[in-house]
N, C-alpha and C positions, 0 to 999 in steps of 0.2 A: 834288062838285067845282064849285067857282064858274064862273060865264060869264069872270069874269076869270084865271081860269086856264087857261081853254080855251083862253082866244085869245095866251096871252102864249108860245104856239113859233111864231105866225106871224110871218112877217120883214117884215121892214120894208121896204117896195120900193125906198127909194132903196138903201139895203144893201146888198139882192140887186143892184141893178145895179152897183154902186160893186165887189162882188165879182165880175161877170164880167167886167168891166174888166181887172181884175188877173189872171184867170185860174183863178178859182174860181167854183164853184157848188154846191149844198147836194141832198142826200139823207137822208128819214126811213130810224131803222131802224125793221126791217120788227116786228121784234117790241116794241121801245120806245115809237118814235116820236121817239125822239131824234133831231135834226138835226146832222150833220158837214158838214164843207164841204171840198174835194176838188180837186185840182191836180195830174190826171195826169202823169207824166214814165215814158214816152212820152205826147203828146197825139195823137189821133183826130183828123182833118180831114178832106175831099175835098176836092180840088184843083177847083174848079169846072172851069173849061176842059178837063179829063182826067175828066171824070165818064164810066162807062161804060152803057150800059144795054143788055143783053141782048138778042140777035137777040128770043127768044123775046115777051117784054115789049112791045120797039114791035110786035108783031104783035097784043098784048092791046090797048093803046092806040090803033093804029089799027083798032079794030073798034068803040071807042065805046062798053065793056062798063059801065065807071063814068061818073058826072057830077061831076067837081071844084069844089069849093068851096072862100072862104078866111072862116073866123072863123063862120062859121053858126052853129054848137053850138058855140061852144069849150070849157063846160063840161063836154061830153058827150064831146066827145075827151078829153078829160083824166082823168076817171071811167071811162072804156074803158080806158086806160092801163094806169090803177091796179087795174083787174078781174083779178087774178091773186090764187094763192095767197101766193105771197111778192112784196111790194111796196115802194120804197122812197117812191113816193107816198103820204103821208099827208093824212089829212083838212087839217092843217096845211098841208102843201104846195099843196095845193088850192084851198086858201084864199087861201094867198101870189098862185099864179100867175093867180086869177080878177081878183083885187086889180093884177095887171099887167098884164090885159086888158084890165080897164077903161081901165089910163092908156096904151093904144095900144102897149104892147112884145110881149106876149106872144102868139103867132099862131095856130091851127090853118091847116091842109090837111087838108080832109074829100076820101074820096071816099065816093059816093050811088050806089044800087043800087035801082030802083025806089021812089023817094023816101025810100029806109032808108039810115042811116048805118050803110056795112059798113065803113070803115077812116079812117085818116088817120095823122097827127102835129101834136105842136105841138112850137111852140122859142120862144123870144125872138130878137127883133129890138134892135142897139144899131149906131147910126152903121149902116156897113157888113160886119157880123158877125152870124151868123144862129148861135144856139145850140141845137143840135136836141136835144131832152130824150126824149123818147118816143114810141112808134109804135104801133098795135093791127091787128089785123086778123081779121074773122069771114069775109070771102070771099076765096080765094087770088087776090096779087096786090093785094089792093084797099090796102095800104100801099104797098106799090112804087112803085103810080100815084101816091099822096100824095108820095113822094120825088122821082119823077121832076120831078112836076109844081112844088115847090117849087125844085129847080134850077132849071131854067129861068123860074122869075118871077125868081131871087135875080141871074143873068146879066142879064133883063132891066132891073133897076133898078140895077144896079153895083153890087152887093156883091162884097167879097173873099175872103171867110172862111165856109166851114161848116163847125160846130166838130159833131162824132160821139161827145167827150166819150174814148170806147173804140174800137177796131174791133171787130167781131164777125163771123161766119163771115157774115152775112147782110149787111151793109154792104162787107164786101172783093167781092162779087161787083162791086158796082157802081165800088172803083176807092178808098174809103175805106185811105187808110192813115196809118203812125203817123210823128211826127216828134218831136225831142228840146223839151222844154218851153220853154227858151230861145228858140229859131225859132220856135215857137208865140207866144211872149210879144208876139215884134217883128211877125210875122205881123199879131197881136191890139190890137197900140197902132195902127197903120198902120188897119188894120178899120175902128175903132171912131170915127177921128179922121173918117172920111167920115159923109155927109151922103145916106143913102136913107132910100126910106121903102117900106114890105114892101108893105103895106093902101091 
């Protein structure tokens, strides 16, 4: 297979952004590698302001167990990600989102565990709309803190919107829940039309 065939399923990043806009965003399949693009109804969000964080949790965080970081590794988050058996990160995808790194969207939240990268997430950053895509974790907890910790930066710079894509049994603890696509949309223009900046 040619180099130019390798690289012709990475997107395009003005694209990819021009699609979260609207309310989409892209996933490899795990066995293809084919790329769909995807516009939940119900949409996944947290309500910043109603974000919950377990008794248990601020008691790990107040003990000082991780060191939080933003954007250090990002490639290394996002390869932790994809470290599973079935994946919808593709070398593709990877590729995309390192490529939006570079041009200042795409974000990590590391947390550091005696200078080891045990956890984090990354998402994209647009206007005032943070799109959380993936999470990893080798020490319990050590994603949490990367959630927690991303809240509260996204409060502190006025963002609107953190978009969870889904909910899942691990994201409802903290307060994630679903609304109809439509409010999500208006939600998502309002978001995106402000003016932060994550980094």
């Amino acid at each position: 297979m040619s180099s130019r065939s390798l690289q012709s399923r990475i997107i395009d990043t003005q694209f990819l952004l021009m699609a979260y806009t609207h309310g989409y965003f892209p996933m490899a399949d795990s066995a293809t590698g084919d790329i769909g693009w995807y516009s939940p109804d119900p949409r996944g969000i947290f309500d910043l302001e109603n974000f919950k964080v377990p008794r248990s949790l601020r008691q790990v965080i107040r003990k000082n167990i991780f060191e939080v970081r933003i954007n250090h590794q990002f490639e290394d988050v996002i390869r932790s990600c994809a470290a599973r058996k079935e994946t919808w990160i593709s070398e593709d995808i990877i590729q995309t989102y390192l490529r939006l790194h570079e041009q200042d969207y795409a974000h990590s939240v590391e947390t550091w565990k005696n200078d080891a990268l045990v956890g984090g997430l990354y998402g994209v950053a647009v206007g005032g709309a943070f799109f959380g895509e993936s999470m990893f974790s080798r020490e319990r907890n050590a994603s949490k803190v990367a959630l927690v910790f991303l809240v509260e930066r996204l409060r502190q710079r006025g963002f609107e919107l953190l978009d969870t894509q889904w909910v899942t049994s691990h994201l409802a603890m903290f307060g994630a829940k679903e609304i109809p696509r439509k409010d999500y949309l208006k939600l998502l223009k309002r978001a995106t039309q402000k003016k932060c900046t994550f980094a």
